[in-house]
GUNUBA-735264 format. One line per 5 residues: number of its first residue (from 1); for each residue y, z, x of N, C-alpha, C. Coordinates in Angstrom, 2 decimals. Layout:
! residues N
NUM = Y,Z,X,Y,Z,X,Y,Z,X  ...;
***
This chain:
! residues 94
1 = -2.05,-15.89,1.07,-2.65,-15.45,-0.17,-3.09,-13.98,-0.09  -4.09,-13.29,1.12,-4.47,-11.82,0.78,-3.00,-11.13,1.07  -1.91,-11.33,1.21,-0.62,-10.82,1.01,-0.10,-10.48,-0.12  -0.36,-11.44,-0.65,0.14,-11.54,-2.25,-0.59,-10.86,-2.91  -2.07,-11.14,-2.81,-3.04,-10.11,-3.03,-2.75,-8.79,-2.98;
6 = -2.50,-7.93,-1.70,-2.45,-6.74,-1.18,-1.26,-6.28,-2.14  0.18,-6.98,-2.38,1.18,-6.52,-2.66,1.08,-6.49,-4.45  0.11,-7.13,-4.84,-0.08,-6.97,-6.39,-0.75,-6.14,-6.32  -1.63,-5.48,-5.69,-3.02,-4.58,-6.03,-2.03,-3.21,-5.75  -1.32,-3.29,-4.52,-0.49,-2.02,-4.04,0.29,-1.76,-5.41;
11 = 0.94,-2.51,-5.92,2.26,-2.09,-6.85,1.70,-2.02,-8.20  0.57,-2.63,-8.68,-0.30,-2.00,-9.75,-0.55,-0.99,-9.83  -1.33,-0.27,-8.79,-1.79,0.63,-8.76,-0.73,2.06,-8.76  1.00,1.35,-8.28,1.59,2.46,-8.68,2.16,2.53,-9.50  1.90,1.27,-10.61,2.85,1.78,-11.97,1.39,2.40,-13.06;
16 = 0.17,2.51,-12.67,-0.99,3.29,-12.98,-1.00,4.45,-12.77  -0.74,4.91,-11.27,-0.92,5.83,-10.93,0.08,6.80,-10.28  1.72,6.47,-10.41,2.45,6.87,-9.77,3.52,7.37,-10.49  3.24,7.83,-11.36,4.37,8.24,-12.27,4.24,10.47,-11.56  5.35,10.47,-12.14,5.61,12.08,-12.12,5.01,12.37,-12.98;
21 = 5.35,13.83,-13.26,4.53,14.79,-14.10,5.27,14.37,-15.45  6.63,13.94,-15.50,7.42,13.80,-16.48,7.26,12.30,-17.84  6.27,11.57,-16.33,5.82,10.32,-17.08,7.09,9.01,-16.43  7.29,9.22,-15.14,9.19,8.30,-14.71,8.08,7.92,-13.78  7.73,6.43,-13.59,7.90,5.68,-12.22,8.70,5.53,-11.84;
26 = 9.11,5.31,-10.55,9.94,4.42,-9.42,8.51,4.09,-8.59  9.14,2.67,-8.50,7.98,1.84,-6.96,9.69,1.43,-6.44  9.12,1.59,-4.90,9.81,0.95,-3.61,8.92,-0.11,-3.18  9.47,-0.95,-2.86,8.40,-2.17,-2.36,9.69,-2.73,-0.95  9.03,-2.55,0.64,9.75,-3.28,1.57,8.86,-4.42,2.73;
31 = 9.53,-4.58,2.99,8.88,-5.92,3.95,9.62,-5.98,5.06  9.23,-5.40,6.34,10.05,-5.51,7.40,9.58,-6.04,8.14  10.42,-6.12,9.92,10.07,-6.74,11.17,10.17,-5.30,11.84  9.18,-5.03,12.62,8.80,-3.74,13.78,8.29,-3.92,14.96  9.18,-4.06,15.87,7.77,-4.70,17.07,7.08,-5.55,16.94;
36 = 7.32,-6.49,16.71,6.22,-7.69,16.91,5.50,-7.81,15.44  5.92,-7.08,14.97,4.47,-7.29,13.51,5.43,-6.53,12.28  4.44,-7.28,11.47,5.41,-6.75,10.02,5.20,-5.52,9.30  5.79,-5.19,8.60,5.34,-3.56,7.89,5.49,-3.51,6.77  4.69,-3.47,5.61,4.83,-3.29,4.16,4.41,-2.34,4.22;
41 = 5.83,-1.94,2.91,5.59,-0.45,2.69,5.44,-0.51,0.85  5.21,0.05,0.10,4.92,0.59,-1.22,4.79,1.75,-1.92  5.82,2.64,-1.78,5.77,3.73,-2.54,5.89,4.25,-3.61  5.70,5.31,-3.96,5.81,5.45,-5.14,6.27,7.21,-5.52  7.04,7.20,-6.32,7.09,9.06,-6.98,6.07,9.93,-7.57;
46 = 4.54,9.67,-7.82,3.68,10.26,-8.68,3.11,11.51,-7.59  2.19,12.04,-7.98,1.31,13.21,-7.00,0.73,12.50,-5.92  0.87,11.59,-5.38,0.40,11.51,-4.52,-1.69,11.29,-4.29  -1.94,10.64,-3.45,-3.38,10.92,-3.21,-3.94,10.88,-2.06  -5.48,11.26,-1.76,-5.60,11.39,-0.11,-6.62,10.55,-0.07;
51 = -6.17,9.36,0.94,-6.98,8.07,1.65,-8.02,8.43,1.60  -8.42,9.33,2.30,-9.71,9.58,3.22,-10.62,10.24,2.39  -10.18,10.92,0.89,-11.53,11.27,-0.31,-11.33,10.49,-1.12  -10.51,9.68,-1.23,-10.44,8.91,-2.55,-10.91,6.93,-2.29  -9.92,6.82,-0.99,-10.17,5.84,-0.82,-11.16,5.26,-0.73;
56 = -11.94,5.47,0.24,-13.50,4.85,-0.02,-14.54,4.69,-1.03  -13.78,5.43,-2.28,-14.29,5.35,-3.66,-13.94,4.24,-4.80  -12.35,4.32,-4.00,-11.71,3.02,-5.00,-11.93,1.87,-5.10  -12.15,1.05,-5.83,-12.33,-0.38,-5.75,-10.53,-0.95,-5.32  -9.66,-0.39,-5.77,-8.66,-1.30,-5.54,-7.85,-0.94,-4.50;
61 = -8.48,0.31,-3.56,-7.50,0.77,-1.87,-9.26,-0.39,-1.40  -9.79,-0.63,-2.18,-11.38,-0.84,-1.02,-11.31,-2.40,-1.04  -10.83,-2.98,-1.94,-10.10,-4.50,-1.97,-9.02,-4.43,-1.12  -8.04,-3.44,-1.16,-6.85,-3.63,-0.31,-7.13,-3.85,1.45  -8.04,-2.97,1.54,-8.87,-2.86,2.77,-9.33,-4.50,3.38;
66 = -9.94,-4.78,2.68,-11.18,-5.87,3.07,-9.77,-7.18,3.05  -8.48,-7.10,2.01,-7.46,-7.98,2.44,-6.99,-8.35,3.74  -6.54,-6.42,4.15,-6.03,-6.63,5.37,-6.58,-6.54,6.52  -7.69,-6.60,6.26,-9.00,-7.37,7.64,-8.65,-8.41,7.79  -8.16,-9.29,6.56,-8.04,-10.99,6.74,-6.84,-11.16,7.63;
71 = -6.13,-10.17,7.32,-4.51,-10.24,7.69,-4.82,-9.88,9.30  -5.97,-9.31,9.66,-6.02,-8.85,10.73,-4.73,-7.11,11.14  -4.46,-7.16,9.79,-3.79,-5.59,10.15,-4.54,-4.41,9.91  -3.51,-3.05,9.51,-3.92,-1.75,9.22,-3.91,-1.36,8.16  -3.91,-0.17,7.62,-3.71,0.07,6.37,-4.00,1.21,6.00;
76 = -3.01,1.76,5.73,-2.93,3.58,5.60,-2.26,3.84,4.58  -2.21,5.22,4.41,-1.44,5.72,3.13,-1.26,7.14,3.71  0.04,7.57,3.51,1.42,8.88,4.32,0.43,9.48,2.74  0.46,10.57,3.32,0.37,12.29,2.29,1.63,12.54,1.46  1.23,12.65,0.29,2.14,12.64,-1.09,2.97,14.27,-0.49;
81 = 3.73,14.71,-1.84,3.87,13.64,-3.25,4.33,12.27,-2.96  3.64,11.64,-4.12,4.28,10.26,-4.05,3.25,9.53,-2.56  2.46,8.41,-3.48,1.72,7.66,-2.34,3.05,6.69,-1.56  2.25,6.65,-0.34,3.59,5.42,0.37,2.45,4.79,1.15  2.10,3.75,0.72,0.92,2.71,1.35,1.29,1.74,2.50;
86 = 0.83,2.28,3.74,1.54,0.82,4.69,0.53,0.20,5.15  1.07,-1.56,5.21,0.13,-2.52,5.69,0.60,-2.89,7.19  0.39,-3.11,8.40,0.92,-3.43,9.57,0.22,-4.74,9.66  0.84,-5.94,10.19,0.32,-6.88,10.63,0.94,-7.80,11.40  -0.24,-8.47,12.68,0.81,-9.76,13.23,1.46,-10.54,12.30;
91 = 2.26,-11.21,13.13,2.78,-12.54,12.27,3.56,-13.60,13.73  3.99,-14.97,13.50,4.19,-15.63,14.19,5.85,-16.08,13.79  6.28,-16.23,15.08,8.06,-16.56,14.62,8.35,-17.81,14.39  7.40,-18.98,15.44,7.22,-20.93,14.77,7.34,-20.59,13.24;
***
Protein backbone atom coordinates (compact mmCIF):
# COMPACT_ATOMS: atom_id res chain seq x y z
CA UNK A 1 0.00 0.00 0.00
CA UNK A 2 2.67 3.07 0.91
CA UNK A 3 3.86 2.10 -2.78
CA UNK A 4 0.88 2.83 -4.31
CA UNK A 5 0.74 5.64 -2.12
CA UNK A 6 4.25 7.06 -3.02
CA UNK A 7 3.57 6.42 -6.84
CA UNK A 8 0.17 8.43 -6.79
CA UNK A 9 1.51 11.32 -4.72
CA UNK A 10 4.88 11.23 -7.08
CA UNK A 11 2.87 11.39 -10.45
CA UNK A 12 0.29 13.96 -9.13
CA UNK A 13 2.46 16.12 -8.22
CA UNK A 14 3.95 16.04 -11.76
CA UNK A 15 1.03 16.60 -13.78
CA UNK A 16 0.67 19.87 -11.08
CA UNK A 17 3.81 20.78 -11.21
CA UNK A 18 5.71 19.57 -14.16
CA UNK A 19 4.70 21.03 -17.10
CA UNK A 20 7.18 23.37 -19.28
CA UNK A 21 7.02 26.86 -19.73
CA UNK A 22 4.84 26.05 -22.83
CA UNK A 23 2.16 24.36 -20.58
CA UNK A 24 3.29 20.23 -22.26
CA UNK A 25 3.64 17.56 -19.52
CA UNK A 26 5.40 14.37 -20.08
CA UNK A 27 5.68 12.03 -16.77
CA UNK A 28 8.07 8.94 -17.06
CA UNK A 29 7.12 6.54 -14.49
CA UNK A 30 9.80 3.20 -14.09
CA UNK A 31 10.10 0.38 -11.77
CA UNK A 32 13.26 -1.48 -11.81
CA UNK A 33 15.59 -4.27 -10.24
CA UNK A 34 19.30 -2.73 -9.11
CA UNK A 35 21.29 -4.64 -6.83
CA UNK A 36 19.26 -6.19 -4.63
CA UNK A 37 16.56 -3.47 -4.27
CA UNK A 38 14.15 -1.75 -6.42
CA UNK A 39 14.27 1.75 -7.97
CA UNK A 40 11.35 4.00 -8.82
CA UNK A 41 11.89 6.56 -10.79
CA UNK A 42 9.26 9.55 -11.77
CA UNK A 43 10.10 12.24 -13.88
CA UNK A 44 9.00 14.81 -15.26
CA UNK A 45 9.74 17.92 -18.06
CA UNK A 46 8.69 21.11 -15.89
CA UNK A 47 11.50 23.54 -14.06
CA UNK A 48 12.43 21.41 -11.94
CA UNK A 49 12.72 21.91 -7.94
CA UNK A 50 15.26 21.70 -5.06
CA UNK A 51 14.61 18.88 -2.28
CA UNK A 52 16.46 20.42 0.25
CA UNK A 53 14.39 24.20 0.25
CA UNK A 54 11.33 23.05 -0.78
CA UNK A 55 10.98 19.74 0.42
CA UNK A 56 10.69 20.00 3.96
CA UNK A 57 7.96 22.50 3.34
CA UNK A 58 5.80 20.29 1.25
CA UNK A 59 3.16 18.32 2.54
CA UNK A 60 3.20 15.97 -0.42
CA UNK A 61 7.49 15.26 -0.87
CA UNK A 62 6.82 15.25 3.37
CA UNK A 63 4.07 12.38 2.97
CA UNK A 64 6.27 10.86 0.33
CA UNK A 65 8.98 10.79 2.94
CA UNK A 66 7.24 9.33 5.98
CA UNK A 67 5.91 6.46 3.03
CA UNK A 68 9.21 5.44 2.31
CA UNK A 69 10.30 5.03 5.95
CA UNK A 70 7.58 2.30 5.83
CA UNK A 71 9.17 0.91 2.75
CA UNK A 72 12.27 1.12 4.70
CA UNK A 73 13.92 2.96 1.57
CA UNK A 74 15.38 6.39 0.28
CA UNK A 75 14.15 9.09 -1.38
CA UNK A 76 15.65 11.81 -3.34
CA UNK A 77 15.05 14.03 -6.10
CA UNK A 78 18.15 14.64 -9.21
CA UNK A 79 18.38 18.69 -9.91
CA UNK A 80 16.03 19.85 -12.70
CA UNK A 81 15.06 20.95 -15.25
CA UNK A 82 12.50 18.59 -14.91
CA UNK A 83 12.10 16.85 -11.30
CA UNK A 84 13.19 13.03 -11.45
CA UNK A 85 12.13 11.60 -7.94
CA UNK A 86 13.80 8.27 -6.87
CA UNK A 87 12.52 5.82 -4.31
CA UNK A 88 15.22 2.90 -3.49
CA UNK A 89 14.01 0.00 -1.60
CA UNK A 90 14.50 -3.68 -0.37
CA UNK A 91 12.33 -6.16 -1.65
CA UNK A 92 12.25 -10.05 -1.40
CA UNK A 93 12.48 -12.61 -4.47
CA UNK A 94 9.98 -15.66 -2.41
Amino acid sequence: MPLALVINELTTNAAKHGCDHEGHCEIWVSLARSEGELVLTVRDNGPGFNFEETGRRSSGTGLVSGLVRQLRGTFSVAPGPGAECIVRFGYCDS
